[in-house]
Backbone as CSV, one residue per row, in Angstrom:
resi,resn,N_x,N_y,N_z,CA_x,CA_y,CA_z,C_x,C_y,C_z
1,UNK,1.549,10.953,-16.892,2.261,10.077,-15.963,1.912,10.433,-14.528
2,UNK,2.346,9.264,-13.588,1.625,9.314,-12.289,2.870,9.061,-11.233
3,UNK,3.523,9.993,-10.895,4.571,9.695,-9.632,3.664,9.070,-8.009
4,UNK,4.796,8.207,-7.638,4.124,7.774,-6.456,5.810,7.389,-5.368
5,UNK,5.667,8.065,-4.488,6.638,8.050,-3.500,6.169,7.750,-1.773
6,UNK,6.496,6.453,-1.655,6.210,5.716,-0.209,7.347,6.806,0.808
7,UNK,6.691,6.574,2.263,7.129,7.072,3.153,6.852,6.236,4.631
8,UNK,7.952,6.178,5.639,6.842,5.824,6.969,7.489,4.371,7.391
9,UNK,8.274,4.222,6.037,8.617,2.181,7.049,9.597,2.460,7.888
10,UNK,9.786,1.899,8.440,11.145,1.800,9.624,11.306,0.159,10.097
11,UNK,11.992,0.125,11.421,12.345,-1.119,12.599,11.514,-0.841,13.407
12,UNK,10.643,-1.792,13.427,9.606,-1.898,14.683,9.289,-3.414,15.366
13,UNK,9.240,-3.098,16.825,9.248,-4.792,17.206,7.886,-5.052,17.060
14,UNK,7.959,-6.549,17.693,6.730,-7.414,16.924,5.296,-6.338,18.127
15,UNK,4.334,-6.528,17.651,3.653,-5.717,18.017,2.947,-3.763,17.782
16,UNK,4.112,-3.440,17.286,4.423,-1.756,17.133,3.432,-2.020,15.856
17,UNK,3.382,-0.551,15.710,2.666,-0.001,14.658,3.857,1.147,13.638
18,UNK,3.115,1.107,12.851,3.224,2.329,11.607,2.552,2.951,10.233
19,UNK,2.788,4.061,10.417,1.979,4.158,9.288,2.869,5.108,8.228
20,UNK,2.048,4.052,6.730,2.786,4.131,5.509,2.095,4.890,5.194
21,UNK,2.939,6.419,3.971,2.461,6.988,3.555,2.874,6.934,2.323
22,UNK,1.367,7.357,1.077,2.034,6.972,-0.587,1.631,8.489,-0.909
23,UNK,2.564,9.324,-1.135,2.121,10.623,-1.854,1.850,10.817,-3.408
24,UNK,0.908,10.678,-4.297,1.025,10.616,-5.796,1.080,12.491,-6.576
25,UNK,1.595,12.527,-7.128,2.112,14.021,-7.976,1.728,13.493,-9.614
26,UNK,1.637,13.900,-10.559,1.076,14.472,-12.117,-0.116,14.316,-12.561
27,UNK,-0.321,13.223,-13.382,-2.060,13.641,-13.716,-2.597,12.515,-12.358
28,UNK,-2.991,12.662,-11.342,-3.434,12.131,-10.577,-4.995,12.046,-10.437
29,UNK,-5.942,12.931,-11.924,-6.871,12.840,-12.240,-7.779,11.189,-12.691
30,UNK,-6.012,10.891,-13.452,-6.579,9.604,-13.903,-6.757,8.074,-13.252
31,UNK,-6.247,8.164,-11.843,-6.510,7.272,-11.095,-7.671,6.819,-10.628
32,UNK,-7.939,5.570,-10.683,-9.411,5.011,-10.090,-9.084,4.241,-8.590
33,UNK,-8.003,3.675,-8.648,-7.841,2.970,-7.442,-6.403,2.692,-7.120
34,UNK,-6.287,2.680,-5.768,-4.670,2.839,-4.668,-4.507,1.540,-4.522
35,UNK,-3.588,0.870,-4.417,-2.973,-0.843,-3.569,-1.822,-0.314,-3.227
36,UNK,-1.386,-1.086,-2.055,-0.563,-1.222,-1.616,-0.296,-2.932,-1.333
37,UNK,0.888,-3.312,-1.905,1.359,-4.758,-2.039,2.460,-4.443,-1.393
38,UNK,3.345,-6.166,-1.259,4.800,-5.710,-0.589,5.189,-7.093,-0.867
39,UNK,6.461,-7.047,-0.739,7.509,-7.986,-0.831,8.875,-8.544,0.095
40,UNK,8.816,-9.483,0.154,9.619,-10.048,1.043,11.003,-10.879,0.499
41,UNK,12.207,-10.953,1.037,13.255,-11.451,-0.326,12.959,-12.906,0.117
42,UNK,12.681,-13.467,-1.203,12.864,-14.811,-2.114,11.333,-15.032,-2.343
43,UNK,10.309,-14.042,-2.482,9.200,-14.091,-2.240,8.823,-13.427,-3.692
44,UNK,7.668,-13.329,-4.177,6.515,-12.865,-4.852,6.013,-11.547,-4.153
45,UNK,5.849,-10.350,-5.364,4.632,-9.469,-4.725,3.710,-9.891,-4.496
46,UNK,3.113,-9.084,-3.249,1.895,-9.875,-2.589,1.080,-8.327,-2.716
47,UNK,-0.511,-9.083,-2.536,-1.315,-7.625,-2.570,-1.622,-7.804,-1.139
48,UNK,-1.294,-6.659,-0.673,-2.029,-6.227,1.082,-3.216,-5.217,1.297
49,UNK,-3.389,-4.428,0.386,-4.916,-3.349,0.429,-4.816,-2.676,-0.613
50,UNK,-6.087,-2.260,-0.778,-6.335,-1.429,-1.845,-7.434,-0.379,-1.705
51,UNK,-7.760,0.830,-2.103,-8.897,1.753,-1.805,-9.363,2.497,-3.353
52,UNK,-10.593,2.444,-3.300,-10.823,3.334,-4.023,-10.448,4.721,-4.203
53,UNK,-10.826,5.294,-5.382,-10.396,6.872,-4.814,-11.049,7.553,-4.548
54,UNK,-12.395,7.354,-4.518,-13.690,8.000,-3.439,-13.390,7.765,-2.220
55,UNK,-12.443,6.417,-1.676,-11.973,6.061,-0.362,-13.415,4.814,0.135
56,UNK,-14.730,5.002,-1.105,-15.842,4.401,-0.296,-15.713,2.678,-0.327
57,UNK,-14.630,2.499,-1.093,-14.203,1.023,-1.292,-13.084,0.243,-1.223
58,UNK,-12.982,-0.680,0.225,-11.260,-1.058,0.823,-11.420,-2.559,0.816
59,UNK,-9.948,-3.100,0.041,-9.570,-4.094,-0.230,-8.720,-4.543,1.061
60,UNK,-8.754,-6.089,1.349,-7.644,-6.006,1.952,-7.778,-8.014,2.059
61,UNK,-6.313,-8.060,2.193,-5.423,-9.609,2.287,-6.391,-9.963,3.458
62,UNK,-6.581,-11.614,3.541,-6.723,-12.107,4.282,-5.888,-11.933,5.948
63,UNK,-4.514,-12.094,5.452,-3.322,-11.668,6.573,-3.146,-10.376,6.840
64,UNK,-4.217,-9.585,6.818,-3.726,-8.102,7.499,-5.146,-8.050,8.104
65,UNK,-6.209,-8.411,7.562,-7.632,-7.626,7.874,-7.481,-7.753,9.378
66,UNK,-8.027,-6.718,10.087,-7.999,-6.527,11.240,-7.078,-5.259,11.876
67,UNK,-5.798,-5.977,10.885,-4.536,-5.291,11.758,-4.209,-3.813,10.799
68,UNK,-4.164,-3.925,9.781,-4.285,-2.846,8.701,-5.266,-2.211,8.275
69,UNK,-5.180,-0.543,8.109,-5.905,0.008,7.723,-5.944,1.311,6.259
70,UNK,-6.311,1.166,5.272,-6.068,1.612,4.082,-6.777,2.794,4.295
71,UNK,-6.447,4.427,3.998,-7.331,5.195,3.840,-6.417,6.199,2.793
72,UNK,-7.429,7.208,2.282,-7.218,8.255,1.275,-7.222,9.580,1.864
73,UNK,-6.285,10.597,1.487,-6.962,12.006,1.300,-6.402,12.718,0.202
74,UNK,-7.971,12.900,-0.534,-7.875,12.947,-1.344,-7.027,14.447,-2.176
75,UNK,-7.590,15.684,-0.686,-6.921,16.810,-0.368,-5.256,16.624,-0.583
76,UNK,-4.763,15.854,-0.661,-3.328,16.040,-0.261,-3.218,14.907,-1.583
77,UNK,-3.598,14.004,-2.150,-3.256,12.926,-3.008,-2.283,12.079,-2.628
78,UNK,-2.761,12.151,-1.249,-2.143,10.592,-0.426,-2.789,9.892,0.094
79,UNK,-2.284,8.429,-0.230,-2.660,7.237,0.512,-2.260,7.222,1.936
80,UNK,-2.446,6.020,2.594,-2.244,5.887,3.943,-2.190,4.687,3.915
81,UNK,-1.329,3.883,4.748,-1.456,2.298,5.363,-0.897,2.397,6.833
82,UNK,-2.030,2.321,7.735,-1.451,2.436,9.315,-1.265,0.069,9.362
83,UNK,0.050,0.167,9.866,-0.003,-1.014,9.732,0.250,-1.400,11.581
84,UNK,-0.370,-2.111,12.586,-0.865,-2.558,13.624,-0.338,-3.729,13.983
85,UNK,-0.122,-3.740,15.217,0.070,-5.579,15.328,0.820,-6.521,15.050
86,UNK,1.813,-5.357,14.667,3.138,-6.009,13.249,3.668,-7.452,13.917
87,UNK,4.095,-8.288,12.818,4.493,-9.501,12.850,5.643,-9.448,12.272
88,UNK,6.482,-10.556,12.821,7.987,-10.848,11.996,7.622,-11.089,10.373
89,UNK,6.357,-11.978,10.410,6.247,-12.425,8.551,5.836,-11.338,7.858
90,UNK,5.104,-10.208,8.696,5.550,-8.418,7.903,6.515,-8.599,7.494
91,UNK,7.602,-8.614,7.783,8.988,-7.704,7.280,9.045,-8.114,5.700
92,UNK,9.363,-6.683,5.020,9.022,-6.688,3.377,9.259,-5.436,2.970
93,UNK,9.650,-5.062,1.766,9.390,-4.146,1.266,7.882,-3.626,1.009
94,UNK,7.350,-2.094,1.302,6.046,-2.387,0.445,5.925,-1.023,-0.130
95,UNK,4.982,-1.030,-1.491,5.139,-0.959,-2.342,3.687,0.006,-2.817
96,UNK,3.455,1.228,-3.130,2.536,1.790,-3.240,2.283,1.527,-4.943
97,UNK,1.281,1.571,-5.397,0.546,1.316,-6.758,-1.038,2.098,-7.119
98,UNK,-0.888,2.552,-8.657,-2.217,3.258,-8.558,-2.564,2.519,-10.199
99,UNK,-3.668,2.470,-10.386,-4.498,1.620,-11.282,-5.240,3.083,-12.119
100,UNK,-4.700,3.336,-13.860,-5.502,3.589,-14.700,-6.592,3.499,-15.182
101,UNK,-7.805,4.633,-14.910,-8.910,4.041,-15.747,-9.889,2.565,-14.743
102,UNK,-10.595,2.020,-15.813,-11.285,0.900,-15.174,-9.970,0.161,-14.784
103,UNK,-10.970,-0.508,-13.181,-10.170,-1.797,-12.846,-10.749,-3.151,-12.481
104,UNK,-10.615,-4.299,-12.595,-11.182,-5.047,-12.195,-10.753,-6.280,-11.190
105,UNK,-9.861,-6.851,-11.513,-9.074,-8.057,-9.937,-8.016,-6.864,-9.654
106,UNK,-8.247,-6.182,-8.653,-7.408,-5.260,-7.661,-6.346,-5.739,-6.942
107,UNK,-6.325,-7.206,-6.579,-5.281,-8.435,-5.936,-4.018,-8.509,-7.085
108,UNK,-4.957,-8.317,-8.099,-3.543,-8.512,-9.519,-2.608,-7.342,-9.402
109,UNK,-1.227,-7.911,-9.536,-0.196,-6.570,-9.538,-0.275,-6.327,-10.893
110,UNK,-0.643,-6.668,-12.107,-0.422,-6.503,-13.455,-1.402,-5.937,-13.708
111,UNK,-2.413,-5.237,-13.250,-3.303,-4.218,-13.510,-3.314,-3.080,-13.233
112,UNK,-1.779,-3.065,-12.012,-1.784,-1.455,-11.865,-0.602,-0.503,-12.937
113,UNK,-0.748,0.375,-12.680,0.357,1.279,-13.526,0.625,1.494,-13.207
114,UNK,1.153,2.256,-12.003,2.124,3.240,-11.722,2.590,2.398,-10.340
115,UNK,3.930,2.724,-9.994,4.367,1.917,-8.754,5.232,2.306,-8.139
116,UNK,5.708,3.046,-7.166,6.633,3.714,-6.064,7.498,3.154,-6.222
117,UNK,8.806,3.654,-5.251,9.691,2.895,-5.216,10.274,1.720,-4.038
118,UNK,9.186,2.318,-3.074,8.977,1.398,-2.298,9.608,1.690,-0.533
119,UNK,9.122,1.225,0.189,9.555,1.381,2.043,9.695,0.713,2.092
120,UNK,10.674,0.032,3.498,11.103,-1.119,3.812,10.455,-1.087,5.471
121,UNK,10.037,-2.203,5.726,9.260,-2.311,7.152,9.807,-3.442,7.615
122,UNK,10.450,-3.445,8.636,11.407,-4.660,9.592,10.774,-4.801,10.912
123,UNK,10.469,-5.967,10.940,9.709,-6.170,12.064,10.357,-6.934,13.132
124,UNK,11.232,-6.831,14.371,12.250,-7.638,15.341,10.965,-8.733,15.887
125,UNK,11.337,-9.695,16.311,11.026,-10.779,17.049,11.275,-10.447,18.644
C-alpha cells in the first residue's frame, strides 16, 4: 500500500501563489506516475498535472499550463504543485494521486490508485 498526504492549500487572493505539497510513505517503489487533480463543489474531478517518477515527463490541463508547475523529489518521495496566477475558478479541493505499475491516459482518475486526502485552495476575488 501507498499513503499519500497533501499539504500547502490555504486563502489566497486572485493572483497569489502556492505551493502544494504530496508526501507518499509505504511501498513507494511501486509507483510509475504522480497527478494531481482537484475538485470543486457541484463539480467532477478534474485532472490538473501529472509527472513521471523520473520527473522527465509533465502532464498538464489546458487551464493551468503556464501558471502551474508539477515537480518531484524523488529524495524525499514528494510531489510538488507550485500553483501561480491563482484564479477564483481555482478554488477546489485538490487532490494528490499515484498510478500502479504501467499507465496509460494519465487525465483518467480511474487509473490511479492511491489518493490523498486532499487540500483545500480558496482563491478571493
Amino acid at each position: 500500500q501507498v499513503q499519500l498526504v497533501e499539504s500547502g492549500g490555504g486563502l489566497v487572493q486572485a493572483g497569489g501563489s502556492l505551493r502544494l505539497s504530496c508526501a507518499a510513505s509505504g511501498r513507494t517503489f511501486s509507483i510509475n506516475l504522480m497527478g494531481w487533480f482537484r475538485q470543486a463543489p457541484g463539480k467532477e474531478r478534474e485532472f490538473v498535472a501529472a509527472i513521471s517518477r523520473s520527473g522527465g515527463s509533465t502532464y498538464y490541463a489546458d487551464s493551468v499550463k503556464g501558471r502551474f508547475t508539477i515537480s518531484i523529489d524523488n529524495a524525499k518521495n514528494t510531489v510538488y504543485l507550485q500553483v501561480n496566477s491563482l484564479k477564483p475558478e481555482d478554488t477546489a479541493g485538490y487532490y494528490c494521486a499515484a498510478v500502479r505499475g504501467y499507465y496509460s491516459d494519465y487525465r483518467n482518475r480511474a487509473n490511479y490508485d492511491y489518493w490523498g486526502q486532499g487540500t483545500q485552495v480558496t482563491v478571493s476575488s
